[in-house]
C-alpha positions as CSV (number, residue, x, y, z in Angstrom):
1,X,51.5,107.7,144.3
2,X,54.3,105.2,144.0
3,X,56.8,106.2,141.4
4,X,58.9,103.1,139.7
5,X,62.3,103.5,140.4
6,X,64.9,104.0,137.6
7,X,66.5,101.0,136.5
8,X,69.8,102.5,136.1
9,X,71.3,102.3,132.6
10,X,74.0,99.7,132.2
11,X,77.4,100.9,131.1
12,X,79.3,99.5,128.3
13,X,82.3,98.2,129.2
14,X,85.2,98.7,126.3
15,X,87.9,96.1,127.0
16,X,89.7,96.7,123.7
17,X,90.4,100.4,125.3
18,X,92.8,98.6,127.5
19,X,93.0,95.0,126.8
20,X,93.8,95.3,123.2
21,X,97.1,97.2,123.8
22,X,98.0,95.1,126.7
23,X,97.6,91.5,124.9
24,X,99.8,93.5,121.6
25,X,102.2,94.3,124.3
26,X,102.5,90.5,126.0
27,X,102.7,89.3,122.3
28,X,105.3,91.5,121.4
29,X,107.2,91.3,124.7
30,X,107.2,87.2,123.9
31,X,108.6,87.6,120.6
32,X,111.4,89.8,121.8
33,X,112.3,87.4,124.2
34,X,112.2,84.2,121.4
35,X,114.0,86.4,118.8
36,X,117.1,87.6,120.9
37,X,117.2,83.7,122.0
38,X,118.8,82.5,119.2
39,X,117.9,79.2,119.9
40,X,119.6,79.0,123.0
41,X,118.4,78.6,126.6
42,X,116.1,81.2,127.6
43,X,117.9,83.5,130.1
44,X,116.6,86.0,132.8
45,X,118.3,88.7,130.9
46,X,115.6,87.7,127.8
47,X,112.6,87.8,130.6
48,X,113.7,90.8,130.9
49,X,114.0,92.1,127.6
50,X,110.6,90.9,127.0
51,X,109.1,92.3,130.2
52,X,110.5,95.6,129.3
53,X,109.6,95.8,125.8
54,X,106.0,94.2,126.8
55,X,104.9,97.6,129.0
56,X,106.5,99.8,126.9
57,X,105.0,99.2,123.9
58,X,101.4,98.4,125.4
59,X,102.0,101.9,127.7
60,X,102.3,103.5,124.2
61,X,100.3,101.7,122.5
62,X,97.2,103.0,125.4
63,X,99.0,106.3,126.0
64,X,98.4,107.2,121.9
65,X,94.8,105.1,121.5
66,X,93.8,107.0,124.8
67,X,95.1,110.4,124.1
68,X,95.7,110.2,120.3
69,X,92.8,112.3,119.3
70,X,93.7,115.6,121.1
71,X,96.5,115.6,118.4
72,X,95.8,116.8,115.0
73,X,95.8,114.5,112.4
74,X,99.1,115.1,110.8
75,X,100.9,114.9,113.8
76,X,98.2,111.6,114.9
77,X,99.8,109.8,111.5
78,X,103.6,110.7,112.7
79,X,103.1,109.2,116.1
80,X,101.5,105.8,114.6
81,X,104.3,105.6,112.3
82,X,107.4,106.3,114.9
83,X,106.1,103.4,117.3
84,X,105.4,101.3,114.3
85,X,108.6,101.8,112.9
86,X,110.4,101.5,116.0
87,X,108.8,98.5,117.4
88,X,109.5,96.3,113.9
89,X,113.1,97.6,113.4
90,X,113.9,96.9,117.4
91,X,112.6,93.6,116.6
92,X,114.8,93.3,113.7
93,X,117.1,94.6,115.6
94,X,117.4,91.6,118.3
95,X,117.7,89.5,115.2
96,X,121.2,90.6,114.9
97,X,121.0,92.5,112.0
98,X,123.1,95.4,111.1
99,X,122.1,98.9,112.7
100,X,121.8,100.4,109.3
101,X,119.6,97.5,108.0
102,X,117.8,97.6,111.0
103,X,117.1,101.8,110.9
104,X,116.0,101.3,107.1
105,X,113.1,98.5,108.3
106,X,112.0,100.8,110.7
107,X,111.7,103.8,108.8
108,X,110.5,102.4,105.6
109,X,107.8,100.9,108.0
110,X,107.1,103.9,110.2
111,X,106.7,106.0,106.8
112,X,104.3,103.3,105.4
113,X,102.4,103.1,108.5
114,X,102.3,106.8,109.3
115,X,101.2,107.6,105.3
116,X,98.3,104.9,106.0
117,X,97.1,106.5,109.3
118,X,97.1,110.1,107.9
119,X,95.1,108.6,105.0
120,X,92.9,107.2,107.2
121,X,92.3,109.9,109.4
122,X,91.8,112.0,106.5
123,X,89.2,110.0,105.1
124,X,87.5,109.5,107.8
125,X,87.4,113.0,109.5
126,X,85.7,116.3,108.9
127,X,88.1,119.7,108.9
128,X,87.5,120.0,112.5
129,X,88.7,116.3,113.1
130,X,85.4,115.3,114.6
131,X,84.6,111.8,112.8
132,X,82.8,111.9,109.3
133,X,78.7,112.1,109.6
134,X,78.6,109.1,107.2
């Protein structure tokens, strides 16, 4: 008796688990770079900048998307909200904005994107913060 072998079972690859944070993270890292230009000549300082600011902000973007969930929801929503807040008020930062003006961007951002997150994990999470059956 000849058995058929087992076609083994294809796995799904998932690029946005690391694609998606890494493409935010170029794009970000480019408009660092044109916004502390000024319109001047682009610099290897600016490369820099925009090098820097490109892995750390797709680094946390993965590090939260990857590990996010072993966080309860509250503290979930804070997270999103602080690198939200401080990614848009460093940008508005490079702008040459005030500090102050740039700290208020930042946190009325991170407070607007941290009460949207917890809303949405709220919504769409039992008690035990296992995703809704429906």
């Amino acid at each position: 008796m000849a058995a058929h072998a087992a076609v083994p079972a294809r796995r799904s690859v998932e690029l946005h688990g690391a694609v998606l944070p890494a493409v935010i993270g170029i794009l970000y890292g480019l408009y660092a770079a044109t916004v502390s230009r000024h319109g001047g000549a682009l610099t290897w300082g600016q490369l820099w900048l925009g090098l820097v600011s490109a892995i750390v902000l797709g680094g946390a973007l993965w590090a939260l998307r990857a590990y996010g969930h072993t966080l309860p929801r509250e503290a979930r929503a804070v997270a999103w909200g602080a690198l939200a807040g401080g990614a848009v008020g460093f940008l508005y930062s490079l702008s040459g904005a005030s500090v102050l003006s740039s700290s208020g961007l930042g946190l009325a951002t991170g407070i607007a994107v941290g009460a949207g997150m917890f809303y949405l994990f709220y919504t769409h999470e039992d008690a035990t913060g296992h995703p809704a059956p429906y």
